[in-house]
C-alpha positions, 0 to 999 in steps of 0.5 A: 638546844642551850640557846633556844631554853636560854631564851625561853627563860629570858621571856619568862623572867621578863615576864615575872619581873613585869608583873612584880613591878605592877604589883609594887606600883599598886601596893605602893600609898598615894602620897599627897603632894603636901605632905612631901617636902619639897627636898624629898623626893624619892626615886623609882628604884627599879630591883635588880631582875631576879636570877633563875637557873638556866633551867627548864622543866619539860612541862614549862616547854611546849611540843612546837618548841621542843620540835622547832630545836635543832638536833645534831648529830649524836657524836659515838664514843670513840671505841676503845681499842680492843686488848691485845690477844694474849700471846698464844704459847705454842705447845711442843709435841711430846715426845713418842716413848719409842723415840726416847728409846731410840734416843738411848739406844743411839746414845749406846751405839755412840758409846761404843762407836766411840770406844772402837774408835779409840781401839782403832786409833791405838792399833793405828798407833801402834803400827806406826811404831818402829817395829811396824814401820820395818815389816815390809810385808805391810809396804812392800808387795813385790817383796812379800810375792818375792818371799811367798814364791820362794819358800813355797818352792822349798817347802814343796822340794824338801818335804817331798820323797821317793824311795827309789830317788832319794838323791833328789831330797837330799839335794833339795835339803842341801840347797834350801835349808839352813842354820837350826832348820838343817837339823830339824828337817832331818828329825822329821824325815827320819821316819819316812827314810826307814819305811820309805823301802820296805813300802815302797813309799812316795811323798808328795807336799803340796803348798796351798797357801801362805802368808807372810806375817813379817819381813824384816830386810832378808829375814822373813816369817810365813805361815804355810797350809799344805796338802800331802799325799803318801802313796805305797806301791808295796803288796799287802795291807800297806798298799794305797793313798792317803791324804793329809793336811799340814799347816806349820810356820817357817823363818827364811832368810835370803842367801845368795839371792834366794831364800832358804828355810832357816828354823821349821815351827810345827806349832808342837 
């Protein structure tokens, strides 16, 4: 396209130079050959073409011209690269109300977890001390059923009476009781040996349950549940059965492979 108008305007500054030439020649006086020295003679100075712009006006360019130019191709704008994406927040769920409940409601459990914990950890520590380390209820099975058989079998022989073989009490109370409970025993069964005649009345202790609560070497602590019946075979009102229940506490120590009811607790 450039080289095409650059031409066209060379033609045409060629053209009006041309006509420039013609017009200064015409203008131009005849000089006679006498009048011109002969030393003088004057040059045909030819002026310098004249410089236009390179430009070229649409009317000045005619339609085949304009269609015989070339079109390349229109070279596209290189495009622009597109912005990043602003960076997309990710929003986080809010929290439903009754989660934040439950939320505290754990923290609680937690708390009071962690309090039982430390009560626990106490109890632990206090077991490990030096008076629990001796309890041989808490270690020693064949010791504690040891101590449970043979207090149950006193408590049953002592605490039962016949009014017509009172022998056999009195045996019993020999060869399983000792120390203070010696003298406790015979307090307690004073009133039974006074009525036992005139109702013709008959003891019978039965032990339900124990529990040894400590054993120390041959000393022990058990705590006794026992069922009583009290009959009268006398004429009258007196006559017939009751029941009752007892539930009192006893030391025993081992004496000659056996163990004895040393000291009776009625819990009075």
């Amino acid at each position: 396209m450039s080289t095409t108008r650059y031409l066209i305007n060379r033609q045409r500054r060629l053209a009006a130079a041309g006509g420039r030439r013609t017009a200064v020649r015409s203008a131009a006086p005849v000089v006679e050959p006498d009048a011109v020295g002969p030393d003088v003679v004057e040059p045909d100075v030819e002026e310098p073409d004249a410089v236009e712009p390179d430009a070229v006006e649409p009317d000045a360019v005619g339609p085949d011209v304009l269609e015989s130019v070339a079109v390349g191709p229109v070279a596209e704008p290189a495009a622009e690269p597109a912005p990043d994406p602003a960076p997309v927040r990710s929003r986080r769920p809010r929290r439903p109300a009754w989660t934040t409940v439950v939320v505290a409601a754990l923290a609680v459990v937690t708390v009071l977890l962690g309090g039982f914990a430390a009560l626990a950890a106490g109890k632990a520590s206090a077991l490990r001390d030096t008076a629990a380390t001796g309890n041989t209820a808490l270690t020693d099975t064949a010791r504690t059923s040891e101590v449970k058989g043979g207090v149950a079998q006193d408590v049953n022989a002592v605490f039962s009476y016949d009014w017509a073989d009172t022998a056999r009490t009195d045996q019993a109370a020999a060869r399983d009781l000792t120390g203070k409970a010696v003298q406790q025993y015979a307090d307690m069964i004073a009133q039974v040996r006074a009525q036992a005649p005139a109702r013709k009345l008959v003891l019978t202790t039965t032990v339900t349950d124990t529990g040894v609560q400590m054993i120390d070497g041959d000393r022990a602590r058990v705590l006794v549940f026992a069922d009583q019946r009290n009959t009268s075979t006398a004429k009258g009102a007196a006559a017939g059965t009751t029941y009752a229940a007892a539930m009192f506490a006893v030391d025993a120590v081992r004496q000659d492979g056996t163990w004895k009811i040393a000291s009776i607790d009625t819990f009075g």
